[in-house]
C-alpha atoms as one frame of an Amber mdcrd trajectory, in Angstrom:
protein
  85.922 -53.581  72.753  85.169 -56.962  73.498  83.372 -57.982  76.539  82.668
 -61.408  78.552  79.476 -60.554  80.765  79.200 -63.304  83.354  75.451 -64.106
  84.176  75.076 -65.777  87.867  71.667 -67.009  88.243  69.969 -67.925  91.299
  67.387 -70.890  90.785  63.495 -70.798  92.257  63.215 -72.981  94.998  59.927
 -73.977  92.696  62.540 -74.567  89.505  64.926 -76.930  92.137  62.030 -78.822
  92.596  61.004 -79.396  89.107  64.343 -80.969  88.553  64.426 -82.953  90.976
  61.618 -84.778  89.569  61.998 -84.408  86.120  65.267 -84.430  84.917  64.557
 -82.666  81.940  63.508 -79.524  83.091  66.788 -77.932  83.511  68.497 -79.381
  80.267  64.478 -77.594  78.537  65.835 -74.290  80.163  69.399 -74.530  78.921
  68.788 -75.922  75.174  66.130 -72.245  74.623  68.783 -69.919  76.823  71.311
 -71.027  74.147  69.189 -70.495  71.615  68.603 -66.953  73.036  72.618 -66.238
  73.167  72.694 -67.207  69.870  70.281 -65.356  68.075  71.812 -62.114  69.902
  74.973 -63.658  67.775  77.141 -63.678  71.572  78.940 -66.411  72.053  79.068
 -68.589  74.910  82.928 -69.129  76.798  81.533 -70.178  79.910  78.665 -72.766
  81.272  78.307 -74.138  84.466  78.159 -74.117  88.980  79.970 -70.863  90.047
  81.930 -72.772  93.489  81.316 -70.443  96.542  78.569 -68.779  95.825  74.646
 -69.196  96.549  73.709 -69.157  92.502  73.737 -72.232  90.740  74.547 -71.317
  87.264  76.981 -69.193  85.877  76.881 -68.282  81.837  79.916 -66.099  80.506
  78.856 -64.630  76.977  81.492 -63.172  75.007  80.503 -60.349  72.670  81.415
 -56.684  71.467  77.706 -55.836  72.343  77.173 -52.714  74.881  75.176 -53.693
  78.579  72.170 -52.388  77.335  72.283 -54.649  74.638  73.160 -57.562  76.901
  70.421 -56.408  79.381  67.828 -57.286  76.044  69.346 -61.097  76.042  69.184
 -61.169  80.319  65.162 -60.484  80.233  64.639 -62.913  77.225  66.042 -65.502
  79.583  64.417 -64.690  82.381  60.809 -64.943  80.565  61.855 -68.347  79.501
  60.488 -69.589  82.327  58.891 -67.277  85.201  59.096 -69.530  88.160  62.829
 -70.658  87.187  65.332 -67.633  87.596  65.032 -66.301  91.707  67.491 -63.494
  90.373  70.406 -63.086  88.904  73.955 -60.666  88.547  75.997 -60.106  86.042
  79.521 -59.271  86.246  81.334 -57.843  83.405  84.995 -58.230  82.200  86.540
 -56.340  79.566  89.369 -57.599  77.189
């Protein structure tokens, strides 16, 4: 069964900062989470601002992969940088 888990993460006030003055920071964060999705051999369908909700980024990974296995991608993105995910949900649809 395939599976599109969609990954709403809630920035650090710390990581908005960073940004803000170096515009590099976020695009650092993105270029090793897709790394991440892609060494799990998931493929991303969906990247960017979720409207209407207090997260700032939304990621929809496709794969065939259970939760548990997705739940092994989620914490290598969250160690990619401590201070930059507040938390994050995932929400999963099935196809």
């Amino acid at each position: 069964m395939k599976y599109v888990y969609l990954w709403f993460v809630k920035m650090t006030e710390e990581a908005t900062k960073k940004y803000l003055v170096d515009v590099k920071y976020f695009p650092n964060w993105t270029t090793k989470a897709k790394e991440i999705i892609n060494k799990y051999k998931m493929k991303i369908v969906v990247w960017g601002t979720p409207y209407y909700t207090v997260e700032q980024i939304v990621i929809g990974v496709e794969t065939d992969a259970s939760l548990e296995d997705f739940g092994k991608v989620a914490m290598e993105l969250y160690h990619i940088d401590p201070a930059f995910v507040d938390y994050a949900k995932t929400l999963i649809v099935t196809q």
